[in-house]
C-alpha positions as CSV (number, residue, x, y, z in Angstrom):
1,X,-8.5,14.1,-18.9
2,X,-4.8,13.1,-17.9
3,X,-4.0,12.5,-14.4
4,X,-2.5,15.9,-13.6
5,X,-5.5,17.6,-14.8
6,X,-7.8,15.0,-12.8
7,X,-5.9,16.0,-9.8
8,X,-6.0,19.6,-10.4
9,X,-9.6,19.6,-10.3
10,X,-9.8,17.5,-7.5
11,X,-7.2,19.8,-5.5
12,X,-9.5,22.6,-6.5
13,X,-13.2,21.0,-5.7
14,X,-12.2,19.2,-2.1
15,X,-9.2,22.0,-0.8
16,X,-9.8,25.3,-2.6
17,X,-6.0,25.4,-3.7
18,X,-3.9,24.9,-6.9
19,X,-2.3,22.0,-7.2
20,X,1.1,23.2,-9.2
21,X,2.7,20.4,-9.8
22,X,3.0,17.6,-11.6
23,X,1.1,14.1,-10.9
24,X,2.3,10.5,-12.5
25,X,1.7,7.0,-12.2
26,X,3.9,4.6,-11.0
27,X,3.3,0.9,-11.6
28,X,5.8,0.0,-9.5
29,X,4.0,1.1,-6.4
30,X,2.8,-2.4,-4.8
31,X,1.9,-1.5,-1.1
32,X,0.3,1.9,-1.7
33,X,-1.9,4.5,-3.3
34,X,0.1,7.0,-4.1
35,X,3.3,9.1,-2.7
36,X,4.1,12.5,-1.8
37,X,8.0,14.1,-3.0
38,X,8.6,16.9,-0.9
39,X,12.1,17.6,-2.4
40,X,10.3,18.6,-6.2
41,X,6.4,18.6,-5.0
42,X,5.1,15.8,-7.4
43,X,2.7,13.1,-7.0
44,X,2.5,9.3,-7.8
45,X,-0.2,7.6,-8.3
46,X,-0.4,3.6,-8.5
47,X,-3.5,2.8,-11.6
48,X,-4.2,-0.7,-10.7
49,X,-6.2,1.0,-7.6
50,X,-8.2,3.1,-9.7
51,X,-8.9,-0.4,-12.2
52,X,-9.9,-1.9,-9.7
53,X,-11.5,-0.1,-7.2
54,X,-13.0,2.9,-9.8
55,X,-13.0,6.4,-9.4
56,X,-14.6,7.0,-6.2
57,X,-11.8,5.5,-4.1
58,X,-8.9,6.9,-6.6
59,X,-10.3,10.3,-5.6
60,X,-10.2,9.4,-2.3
61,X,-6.5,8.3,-2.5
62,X,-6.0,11.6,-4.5
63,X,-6.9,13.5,-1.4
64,X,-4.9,11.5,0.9
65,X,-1.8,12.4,-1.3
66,X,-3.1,16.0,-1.0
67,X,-3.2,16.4,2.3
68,X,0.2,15.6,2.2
69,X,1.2,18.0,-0.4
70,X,-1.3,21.4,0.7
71,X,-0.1,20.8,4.5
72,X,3.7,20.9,3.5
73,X,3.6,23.8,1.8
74,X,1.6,26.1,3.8
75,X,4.0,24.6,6.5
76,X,2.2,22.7,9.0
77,X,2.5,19.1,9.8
78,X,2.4,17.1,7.2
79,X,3.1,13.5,8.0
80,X,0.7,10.7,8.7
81,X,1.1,11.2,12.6
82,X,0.3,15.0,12.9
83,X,-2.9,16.5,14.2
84,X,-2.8,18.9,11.2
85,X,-2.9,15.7,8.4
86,X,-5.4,14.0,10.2
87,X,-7.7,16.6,10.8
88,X,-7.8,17.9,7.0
89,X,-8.0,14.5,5.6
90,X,-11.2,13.9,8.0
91,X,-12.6,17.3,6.4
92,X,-11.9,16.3,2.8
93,X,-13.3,12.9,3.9
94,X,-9.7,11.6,2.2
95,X,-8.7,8.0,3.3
96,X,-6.3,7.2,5.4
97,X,-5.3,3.1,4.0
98,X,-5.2,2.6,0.2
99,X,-7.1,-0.8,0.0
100,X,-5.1,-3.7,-0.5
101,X,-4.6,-4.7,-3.7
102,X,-4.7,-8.7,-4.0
103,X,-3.1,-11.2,-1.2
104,X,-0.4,-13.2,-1.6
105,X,-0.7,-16.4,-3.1
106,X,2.1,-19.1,-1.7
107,X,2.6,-22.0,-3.8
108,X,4.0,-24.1,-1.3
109,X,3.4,-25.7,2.2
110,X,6.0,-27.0,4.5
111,X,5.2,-28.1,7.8
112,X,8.2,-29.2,10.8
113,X,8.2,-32.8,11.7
114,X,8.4,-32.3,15.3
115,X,6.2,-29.6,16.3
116,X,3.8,-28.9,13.6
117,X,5.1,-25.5,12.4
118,X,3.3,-24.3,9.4
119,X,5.8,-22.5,6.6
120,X,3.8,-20.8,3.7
121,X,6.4,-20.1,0.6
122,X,5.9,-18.5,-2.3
123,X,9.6,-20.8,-3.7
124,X,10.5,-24.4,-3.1
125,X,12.7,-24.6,-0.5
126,X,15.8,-27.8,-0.2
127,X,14.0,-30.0,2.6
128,X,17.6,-31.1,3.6
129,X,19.4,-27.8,3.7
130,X,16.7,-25.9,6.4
131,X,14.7,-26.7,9.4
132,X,12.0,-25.7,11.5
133,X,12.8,-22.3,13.1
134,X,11.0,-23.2,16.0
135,X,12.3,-26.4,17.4
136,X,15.3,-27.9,15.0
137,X,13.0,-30.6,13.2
138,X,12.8,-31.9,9.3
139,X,10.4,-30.2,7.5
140,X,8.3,-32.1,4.8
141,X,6.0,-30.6,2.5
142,X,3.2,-33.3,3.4
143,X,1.3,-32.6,6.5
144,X,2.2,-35.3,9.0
145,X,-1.2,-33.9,10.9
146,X,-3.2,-35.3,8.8
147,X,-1.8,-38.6,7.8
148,X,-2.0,-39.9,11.4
């Protein structure tokens, strides 16, 4: 079954409506679930969620998006801060946060000098081009903390 079909059926089973349009995925989605396109109705849908967190939760992301598109449509509110979208994604027991996908992972450490700042960085940074946004000092990328 492709994912258009999948959210067909879904649309049908949890909202009693046909769902017209076209659904894709997007691997470029990083922070969530899916997305709603009001301008040409479509869907996108981000497949590492439904890798790694299996169909149960995908479904539940499907409603979420769903919501969305059924709501705008029929004309009511539609967004994530209206009555109308909250109350029909508690009835479809749709969820409201997609699940984070994996945290970020910083490869280096620098701490200030002075005042003990801590700077997480995914780059290296030149030690003798910045300094500690807090107070001035050096930074160093050994912790001066614990050498004492």
């Amino acid at each position: 079954m492709n994912l258009t079909d999948f959210v067909r059926q879904v649309s049908l089973e949890d909202f009693g409506c046909d769902f017209r349009h076209q659904a894709y995925w997007n691997k470029r989605l990083r922070t969530t679930g899916g997305r709603f396109f009001p301008n040409d109705g479509h869907l996108d849908f981000n497949p590492k969620h439904l890798e790694v967190y299996g169909e149960a939760i995908f479904r539940q992301i499907v409603r979420h998006e769903l919501c969305h598109y059924h709501l705008y449509f029929q004309g009511k509110g539609y967004k994530h801060q209206d009555r109308d979208f909250k109350q029909l994604l508690k009835e479809v027991d749709g969820i409201r946060f997609a699940p984070k996908l994996q945290e970020i992972s910083y490869k280096h450490t620098y701490y200030c000098q002075n005042c003990g700042q801590i700077y997480p960085r995914r780059r290296r940074i030149d030690l003798k081009k910045y300094r500690c946004g807090r107070c001035q000092g050096k930074l160093s990328d050994e912790n001066i903390a614990n050498q004492s």
